[in-house]
N, C-alpha and C positions, 0 to 999 in steps of 0.2 A: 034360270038359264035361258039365253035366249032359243027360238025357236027358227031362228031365220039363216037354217042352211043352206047350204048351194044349192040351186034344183039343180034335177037329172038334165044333163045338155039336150039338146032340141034339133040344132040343127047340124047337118053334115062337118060343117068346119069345126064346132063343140064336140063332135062325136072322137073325130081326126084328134084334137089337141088330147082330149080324155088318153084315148088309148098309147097316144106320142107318150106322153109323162108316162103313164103305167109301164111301158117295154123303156124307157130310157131308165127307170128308175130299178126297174128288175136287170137291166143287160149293160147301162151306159151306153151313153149317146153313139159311137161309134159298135157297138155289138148287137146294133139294132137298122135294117134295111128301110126305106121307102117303100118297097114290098110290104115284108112282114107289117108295117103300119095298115097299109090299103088294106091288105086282109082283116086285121083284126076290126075292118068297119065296112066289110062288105063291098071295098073298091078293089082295082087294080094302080098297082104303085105308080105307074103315070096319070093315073088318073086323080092322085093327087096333087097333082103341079095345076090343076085349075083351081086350088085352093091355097097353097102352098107355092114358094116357090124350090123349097127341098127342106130339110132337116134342120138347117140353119134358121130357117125361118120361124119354122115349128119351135124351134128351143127358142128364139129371143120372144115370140109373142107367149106362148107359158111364163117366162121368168121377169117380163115386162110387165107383162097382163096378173099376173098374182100381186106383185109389187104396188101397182096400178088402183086395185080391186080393195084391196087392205089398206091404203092412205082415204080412198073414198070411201069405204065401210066411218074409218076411224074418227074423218070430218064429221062422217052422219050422225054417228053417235055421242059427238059434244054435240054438232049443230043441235040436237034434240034436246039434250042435255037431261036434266034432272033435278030432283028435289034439291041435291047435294052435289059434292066433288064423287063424292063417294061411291052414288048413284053411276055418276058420267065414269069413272073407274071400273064399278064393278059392268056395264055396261062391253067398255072396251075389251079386257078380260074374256068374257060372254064370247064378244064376237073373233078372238082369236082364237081360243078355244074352238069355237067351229071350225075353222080353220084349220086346226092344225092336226081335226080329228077327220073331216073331212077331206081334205089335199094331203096326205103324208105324202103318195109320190112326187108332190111338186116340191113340198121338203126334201127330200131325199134326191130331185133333180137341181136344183137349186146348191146345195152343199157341194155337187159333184163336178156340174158343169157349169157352174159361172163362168170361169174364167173359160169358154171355151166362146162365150160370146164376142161377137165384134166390138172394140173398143167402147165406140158411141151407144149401144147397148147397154153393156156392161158399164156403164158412168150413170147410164138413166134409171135402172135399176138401184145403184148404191145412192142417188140420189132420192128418189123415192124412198126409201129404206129410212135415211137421215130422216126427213121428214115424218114419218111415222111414227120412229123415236123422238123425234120432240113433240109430237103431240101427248105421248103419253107420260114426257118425262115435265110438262107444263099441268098435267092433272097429277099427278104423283106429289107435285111440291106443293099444290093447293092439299091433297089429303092429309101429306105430311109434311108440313110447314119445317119440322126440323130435317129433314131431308137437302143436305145444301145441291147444289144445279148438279155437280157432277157423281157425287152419290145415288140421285136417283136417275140419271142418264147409265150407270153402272148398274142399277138395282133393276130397272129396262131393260138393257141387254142379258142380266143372268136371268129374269124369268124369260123371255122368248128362248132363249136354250131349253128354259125348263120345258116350257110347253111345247117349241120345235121338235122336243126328242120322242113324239109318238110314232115316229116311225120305227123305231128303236124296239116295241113293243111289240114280241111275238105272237102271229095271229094265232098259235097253236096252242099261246097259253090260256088258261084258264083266266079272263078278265072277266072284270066285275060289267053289268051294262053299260051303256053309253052314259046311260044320267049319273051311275055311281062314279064313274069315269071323268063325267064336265065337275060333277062336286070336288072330286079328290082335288082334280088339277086347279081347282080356283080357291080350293084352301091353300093349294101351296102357295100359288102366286100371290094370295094377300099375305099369306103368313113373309111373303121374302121382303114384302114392301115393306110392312110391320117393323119386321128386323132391320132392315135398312137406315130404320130412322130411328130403332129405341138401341141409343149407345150407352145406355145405363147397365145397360145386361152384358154387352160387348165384354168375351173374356177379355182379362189381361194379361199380358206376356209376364 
């Protein structure tokens, strides 16, 4: 599993965006102040407008900047590539899995408020997005050759669900650690590719 999480933010504009996701994701974007933000990072809420130019801004660069962040992750890890497809697959996986154990509130802000973005936002975003699915749906037909384009373009978007939905997962339950945690979710997601391509097994009506 890879090792290469997000570090902890660093600078004041990192600090700002962290805690924006975490209160939009807890309250939605509107049940949440410019205030209440400054506070939770040691400013006052006008004194976010020297980084910011309000909340607006705050949500498109999170939901741009994740989008962003994940097509450049997904290049690096072909550009690097590997012994195999297989490698460059399990690879990708790896690094969504951080992702999506890492950023749940930008999951969780993301599902809620896209569409609250300004148009030109909101197109750059689902642009980026496309693109990130076919990178992974051009490794998926290399691993599984019987896998035709739009099979494994459909077997991409149901594992991102699978793995999108750690925010779903109550912090008050009793979970297993983080490692037993990246293994489970990258058994699922090979076992769905797996199925994706063996229609031998495929019930029949």
């Amino acid at each position: 599993m890879s090792n290469a999480h997000v570090p902890a933010p660093t600078s004041r504009r990192e600090q700002i965006l962290k805690e924006a996701a975490r209160l939009f994701a807890e309250r939605g974007f509107h049940g949440v102040g410019v205030d209440e933000i400054g506070a939770a990072v040691g400013i006052s809420g006008p004194g976010l407008y020297r980084h910011f130019a309000g909340k607006d801004a705050m949500l498109a660069e999170l939901l741009v900047g994740i989008s962003e962040r994940l097509l450049e992750g997904g290049r690096m890890r072909i550009a690097e590539g590997g012994e195999s497809p297989e490698a460059v697959l399990h690879a990708l996986i790896d690094g969504h899995i951080d992702f999506a154990l890492d950023d749940r509130p930008l999951i969780t802000v993301h599902d809620r408020e896209l569409d609250r973005l300004r148009e030109a936002d909101r197109k750059r975003v689902r642009q980026l997005q496309r693109q990130y699915v076919e990178l992974w749906v051009e490794v998926v037909r290399e691993c599984y050759p019987a896998c035709t384009e739009s099979e494994a373009r459909s077997a991409v978007h149901a594992v991102f669900g699978l793995l999108n939905s750690t925010p779903h997962l109550s912090p008050r339950a009793s979970l297993p650690p983080r490692a037993a945690t990246e293994a489970l979710l990258k058994r699922l997601a090979l076992g769905a590719f797996a199925a994706a391509a063996d229609r031998e097994r495929m019930p029949v009506e």
